[in-house]
C-alpha positions, 0 to 999 in steps of 0.5 A: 264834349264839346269840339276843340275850336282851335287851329291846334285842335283841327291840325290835330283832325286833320292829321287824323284823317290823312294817317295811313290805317293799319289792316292785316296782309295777306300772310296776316301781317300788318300793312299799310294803305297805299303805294307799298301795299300791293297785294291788298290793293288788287283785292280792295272792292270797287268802292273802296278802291275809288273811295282811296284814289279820292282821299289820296287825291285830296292829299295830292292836289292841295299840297301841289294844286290841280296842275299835276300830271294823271302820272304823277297823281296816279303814282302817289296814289298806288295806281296805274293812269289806266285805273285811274281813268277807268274810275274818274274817266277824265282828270277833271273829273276827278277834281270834280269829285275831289271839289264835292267831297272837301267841299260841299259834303262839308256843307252844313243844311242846319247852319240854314236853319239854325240862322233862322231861328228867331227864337234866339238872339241873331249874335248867339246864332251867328256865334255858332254858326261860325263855330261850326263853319270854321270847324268846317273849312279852316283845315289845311286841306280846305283852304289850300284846295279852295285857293288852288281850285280859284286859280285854275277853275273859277267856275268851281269856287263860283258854285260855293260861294253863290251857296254862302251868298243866297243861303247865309248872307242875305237871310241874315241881312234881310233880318238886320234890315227888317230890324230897322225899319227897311225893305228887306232885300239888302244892298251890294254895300250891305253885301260888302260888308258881310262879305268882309265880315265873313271872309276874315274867318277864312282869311285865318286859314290862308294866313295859317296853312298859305302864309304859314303863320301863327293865329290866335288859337282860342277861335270862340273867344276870337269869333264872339268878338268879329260877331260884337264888331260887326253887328255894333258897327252894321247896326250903326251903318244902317242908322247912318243910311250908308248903303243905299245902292240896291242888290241885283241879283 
């Protein structure tokens, strides 16, 4: 079956992922993950337990940003500020974690190779590298972490998106070029316009879970059309020898 590519459908995996699991107490009845269940907490394995203070963490930084106090967090996680040093050490560390585990565990290697396959048409290949893409990043945690996280440590987006740029877009660009005759290697024009291109998808979600507005719900119809437009106006760029500063970098 294929994955429901809407803004509803991912809402709906998102909700999933935050609702409390039901376990069995200690006097066999049922409880819930989190700051009532205190009995359970004492007896929850190292891993589990620090696997728990991430995902709460996740919950907690993008609905009030990384600015909160280790009191504040320590508190909606169910957890003294010792524990939670003991397992992180230090906030920042902890926000580093956080970072790794919204963002670059949801890093795809085969959106790399799938870009590379000359073997199908680049439109088909950008289609469903942005369908999974959008699966990826357009949940109401990803976004709003990513915009928190631009505010207070630029550092941190800085690393993401230096993936997007050497492992997505300058393959594909370098592929539009070589198609016309170029040098392959594109320029920061050519950048911009990608750049362009590939933010308005996660410009959706800002606008979604940021601005609380509505979007177009059918994504693959939405995102057949951004791929139709861009390549028919790049190609036409290109023809018109409009970029011609060279990329350094």
């Amino acid at each position: 079956m294929k994955p429901n590519n809407s803004f509803a459908g991912l809402a709906q995996t998102s909700a999933a992922r935050k609702t409390p699991r039901k376990t069995a107490g200690a006097d066999g009845g049922p409880t819930v993950d989190g700051t009532t269940d205190k009995v359970r907490a004492k007896h929850m394995l190292a891993t589990d337990r620090e696997a728990q203070i991430v995902r709460r963490a996740v919950e907690y930084f993008s609905a009030h940003g990384f600015g909160v106090s280790t009191r504040e967090l320590a508190k909606h996680i169910g957890v003294t500020q010792p524990l939670l040093y003991h397992y992180f050490g230090s906030k920042e560390k902890l926000v580093e974690r956080v970072y790794r585990e919204v963002f670059f565990s949801r890093w795809n290697p085969e959106w790399e190779e799938l870009l590379k396959d000359s073997s199908r048409p680049l439109d088909e290949r950008l289609v469903a590298y942005l369908e999974d893409y959008t699966r990826a990043i357009l949940g109401n945690d990803w976004i709003r972490l990513f915009v928190f996280a631009a505010l207070d440590d630029p550092s941190l987006n800085k690393r993401y998106i230096g993936l997007l740029r050497e492992r997505i877009f300058k393959p594909v660009l370098r592929e539009l070029r070589s198609s016309k005759g170029m040098l392959p290697e594109p320029t920061e024009i050519d950048l911009e316009l990608f750049w362009g291109f590939h933010s308005s998808f996660f410009y959706m979600g800002v606008r979604r879970w940021i601005y609380r507005m509505e979007v177009p719900d059918d994504l693959t119809r939405l995102i057949e059309a951004h791929v139709h437009n861009f390549l028919f106006g790049f190609h036409a760029t290109l023809a018109a020898g409009l970029t011609s500063s060279r990329c350094e970098g």
